[in-house]
N, C-alpha and C positions, 0 to 999 in steps of 0.2 A: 415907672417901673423901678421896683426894689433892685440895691446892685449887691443885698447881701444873700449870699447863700442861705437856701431852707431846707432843714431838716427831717429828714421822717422816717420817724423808726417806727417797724415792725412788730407787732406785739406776739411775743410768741406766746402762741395758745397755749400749748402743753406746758410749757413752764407756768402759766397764769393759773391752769388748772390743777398742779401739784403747790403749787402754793397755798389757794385757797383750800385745798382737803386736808390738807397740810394745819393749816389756819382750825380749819373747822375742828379739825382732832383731835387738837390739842385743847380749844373750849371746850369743850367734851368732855374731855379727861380732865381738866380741872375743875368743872362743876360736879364730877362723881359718876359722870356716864360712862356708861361703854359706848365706846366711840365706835368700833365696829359694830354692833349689832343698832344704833343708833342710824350708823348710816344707810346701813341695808332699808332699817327700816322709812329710811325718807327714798329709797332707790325705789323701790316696790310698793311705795303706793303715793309719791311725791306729796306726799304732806309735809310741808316745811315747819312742823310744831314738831317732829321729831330732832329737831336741832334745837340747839340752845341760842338765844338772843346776846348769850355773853360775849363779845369783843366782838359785837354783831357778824357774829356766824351765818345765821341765818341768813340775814341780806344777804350776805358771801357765797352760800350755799345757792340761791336762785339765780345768781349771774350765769349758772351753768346751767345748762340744759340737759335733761335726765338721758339721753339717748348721747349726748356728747361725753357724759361722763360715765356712760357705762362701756364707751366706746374703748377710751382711753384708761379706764378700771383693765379692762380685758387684753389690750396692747399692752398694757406693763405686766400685768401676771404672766403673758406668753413670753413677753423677751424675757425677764427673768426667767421662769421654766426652763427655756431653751439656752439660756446661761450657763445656768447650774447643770443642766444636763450633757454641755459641752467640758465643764470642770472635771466632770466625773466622768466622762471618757477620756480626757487626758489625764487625770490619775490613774487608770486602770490602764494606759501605755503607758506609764514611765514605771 
């Protein structure tokens, strides 16, 4: 038996998933796409040839599962919504 301590960390999903769209966006935008209508269009019909192969995007883009990242697409547009909608009722009482 080993007498050294083992490690094990956790991979946080959401953080791995804003990275990689993150990743993927910005090869996008430096090959001259639109990264947003780019990605829609791999969302809506999961063909991974609407991604670019630059700073292998691509690969990056299939590690996620289209249902997982529509998941988390729709969780962040709500808390932000709900943010900002929280900002703007405390501007309108002070």
């Amino acid at each position: 038996m080993d007498d050294y301590t083992r490690q094990f960390k956790v991979i946080d999903r959401k953080r791995e998933i804003n990275e990689i769209l993150t990743a993927v966006y910005d090869a996008l935008r430096v090959k001259g796409y639109d990264p947003i209508n780019q990605l829609v269009g791999y969302i809506l019909s999961e063909d991974p040839t609407y991604i670019t192969n630059y700073n292998n995007a691509r690969t990056l883009i299939c590690r996620i599962d289209r249902d997982e990242l529509l998941q988390e697409l729709v969780e962040s547009y709500l808390k932000k919504d709900k943010k900002q909608e929280a900002e703007n009722v405390g501007e309108k009482n002070t």
